[in-house]
C-alpha positions as a LaTeX table, in Angstrom:
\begin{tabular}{lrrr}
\hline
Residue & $x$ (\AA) & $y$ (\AA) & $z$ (\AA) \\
\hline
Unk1 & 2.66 & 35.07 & 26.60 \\
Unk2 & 5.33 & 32.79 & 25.43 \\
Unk3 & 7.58 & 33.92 & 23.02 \\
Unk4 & 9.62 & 30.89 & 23.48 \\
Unk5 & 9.58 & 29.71 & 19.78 \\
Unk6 & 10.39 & 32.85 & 18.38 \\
Unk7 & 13.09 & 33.52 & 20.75 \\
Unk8 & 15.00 & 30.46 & 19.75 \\
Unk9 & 14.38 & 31.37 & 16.22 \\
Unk10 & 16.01 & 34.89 & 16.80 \\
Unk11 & 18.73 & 32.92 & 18.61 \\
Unk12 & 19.25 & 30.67 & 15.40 \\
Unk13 & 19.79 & 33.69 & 13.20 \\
Unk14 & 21.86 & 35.47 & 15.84 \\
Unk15 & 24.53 & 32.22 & 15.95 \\
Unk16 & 24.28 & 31.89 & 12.21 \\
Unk17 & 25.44 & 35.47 & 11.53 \\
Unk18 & 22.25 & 37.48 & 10.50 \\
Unk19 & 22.35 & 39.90 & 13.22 \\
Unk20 & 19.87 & 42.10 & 11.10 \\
Unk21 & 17.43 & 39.62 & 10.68 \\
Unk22 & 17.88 & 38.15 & 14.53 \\
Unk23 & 16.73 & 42.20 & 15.39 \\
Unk24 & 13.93 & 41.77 & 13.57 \\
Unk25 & 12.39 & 39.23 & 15.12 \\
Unk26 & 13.27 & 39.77 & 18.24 \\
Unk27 & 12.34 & 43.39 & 18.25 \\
Unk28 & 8.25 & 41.33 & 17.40 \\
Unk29 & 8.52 & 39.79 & 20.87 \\
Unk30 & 9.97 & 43.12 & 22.69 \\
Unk31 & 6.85 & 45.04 & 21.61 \\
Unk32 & 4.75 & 41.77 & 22.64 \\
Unk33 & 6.30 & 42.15 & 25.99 \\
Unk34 & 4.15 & 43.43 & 29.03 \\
Unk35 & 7.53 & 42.40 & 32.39 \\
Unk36 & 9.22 & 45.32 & 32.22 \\
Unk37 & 12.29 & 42.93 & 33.51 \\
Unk38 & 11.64 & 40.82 & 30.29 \\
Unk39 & 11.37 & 44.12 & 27.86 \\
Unk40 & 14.79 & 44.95 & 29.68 \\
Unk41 & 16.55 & 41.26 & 28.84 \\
Unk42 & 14.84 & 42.14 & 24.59 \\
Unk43 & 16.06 & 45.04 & 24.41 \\
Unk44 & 19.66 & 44.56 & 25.32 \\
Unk45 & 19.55 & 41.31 & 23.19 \\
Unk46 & 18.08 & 43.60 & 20.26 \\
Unk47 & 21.16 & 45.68 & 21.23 \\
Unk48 & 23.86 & 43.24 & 20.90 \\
Unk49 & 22.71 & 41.72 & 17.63 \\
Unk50 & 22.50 & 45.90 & 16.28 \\
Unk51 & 26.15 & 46.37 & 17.30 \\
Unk52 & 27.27 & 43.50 & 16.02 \\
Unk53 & 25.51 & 44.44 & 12.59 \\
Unk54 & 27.39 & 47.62 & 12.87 \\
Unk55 & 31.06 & 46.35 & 13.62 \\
Unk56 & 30.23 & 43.97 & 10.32 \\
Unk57 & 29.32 & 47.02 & 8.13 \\
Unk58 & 32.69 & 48.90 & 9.77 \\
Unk59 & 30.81 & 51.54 & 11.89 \\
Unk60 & 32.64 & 51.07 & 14.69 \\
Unk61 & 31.73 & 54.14 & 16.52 \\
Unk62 & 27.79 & 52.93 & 16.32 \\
Unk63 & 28.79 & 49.51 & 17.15 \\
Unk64 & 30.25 & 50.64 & 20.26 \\
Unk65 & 27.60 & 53.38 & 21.55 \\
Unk66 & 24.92 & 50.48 & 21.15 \\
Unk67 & 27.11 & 47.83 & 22.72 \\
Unk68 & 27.21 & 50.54 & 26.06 \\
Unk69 & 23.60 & 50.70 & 25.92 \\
Unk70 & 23.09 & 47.03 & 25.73 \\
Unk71 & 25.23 & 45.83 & 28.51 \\
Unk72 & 23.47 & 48.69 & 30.83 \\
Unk73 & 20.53 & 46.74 & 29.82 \\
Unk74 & 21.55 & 43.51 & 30.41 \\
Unk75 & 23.99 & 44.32 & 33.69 \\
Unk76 & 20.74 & 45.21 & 35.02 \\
Unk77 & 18.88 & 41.95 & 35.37 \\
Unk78 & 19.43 & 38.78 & 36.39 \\
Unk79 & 22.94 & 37.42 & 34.60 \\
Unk80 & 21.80 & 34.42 & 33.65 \\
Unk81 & 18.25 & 35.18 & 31.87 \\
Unk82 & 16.00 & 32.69 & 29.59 \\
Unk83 & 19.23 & 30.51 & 30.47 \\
Unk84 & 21.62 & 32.92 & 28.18 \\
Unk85 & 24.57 & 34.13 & 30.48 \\
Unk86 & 24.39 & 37.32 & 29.46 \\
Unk87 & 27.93 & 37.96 & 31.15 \\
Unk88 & 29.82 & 35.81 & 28.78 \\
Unk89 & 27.73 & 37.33 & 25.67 \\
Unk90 & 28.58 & 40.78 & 26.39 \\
Unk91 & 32.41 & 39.72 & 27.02 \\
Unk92 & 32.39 & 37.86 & 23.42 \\
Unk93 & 30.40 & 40.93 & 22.01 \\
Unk94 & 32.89 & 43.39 & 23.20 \\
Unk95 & 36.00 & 41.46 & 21.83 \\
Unk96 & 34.18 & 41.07 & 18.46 \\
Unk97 & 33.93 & 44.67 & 18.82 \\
Unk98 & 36.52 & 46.04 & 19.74 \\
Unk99 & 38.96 & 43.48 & 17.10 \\
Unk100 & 36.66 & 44.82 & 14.89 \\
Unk101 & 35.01 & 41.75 & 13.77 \\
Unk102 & 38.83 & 39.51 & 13.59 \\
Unk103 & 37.64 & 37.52 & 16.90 \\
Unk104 & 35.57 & 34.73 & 17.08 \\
Unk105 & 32.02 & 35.88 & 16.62 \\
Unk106 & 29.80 & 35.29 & 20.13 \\
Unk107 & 27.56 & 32.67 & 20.17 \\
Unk108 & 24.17 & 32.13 & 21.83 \\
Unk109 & 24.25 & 28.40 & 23.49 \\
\hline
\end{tabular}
């Protein structure tokens, strides 16, 4: 299937802030998802957007166990996936994180 249209949409919310809402509809296309190299790439993008919820509602601790789990998920495939370099998120992510939300927040381009 192609989840391209809903991907982009999670995308949107994910640059615009709504990490929450980005999880959601994401998370729609993960359990859609039969390549277990594509459920992978969801997952750790479902991952991100959760810590990134978490460092915004100060649970720092959270934010950083899920960040862990999302770059092993995302180390672990190709690093340039659904042409998001996945590399550069998870840098931006962990500075976000670890500033606790002062940085720039990452973007999806």
């Amino acid at each position: 299937m192609d989840f391209k249209i809903e991907f982009l949409e999670g995308i949107k919310l994910f640059n615009l802030g709504k990490y929450h809402e980005c999880h959601d509809v994401i998370e729609e296309i993960w359990k859609k998802t039969e390549s277990r190299n594509d459920k992978k790439f969801y997952q750790g993008m479902i991952q991100v957007a959760v810590a990134l919820h978490l460092t915004e509602e100060k649970r720092y601790d959270g934010a950083k166990k899920v960040y862990e789990r999302a770059k092993s998920n995302l180390e672990n495939i190709n690093q340039v996936f659904y042409e998001i370099n996945q590399t550069k998120l998870l840098s931006d992510s962990k500075e976000y994180i670890d500033t606790k939300g002062k940085s720039k927040k990452p973007l999806i381009s």
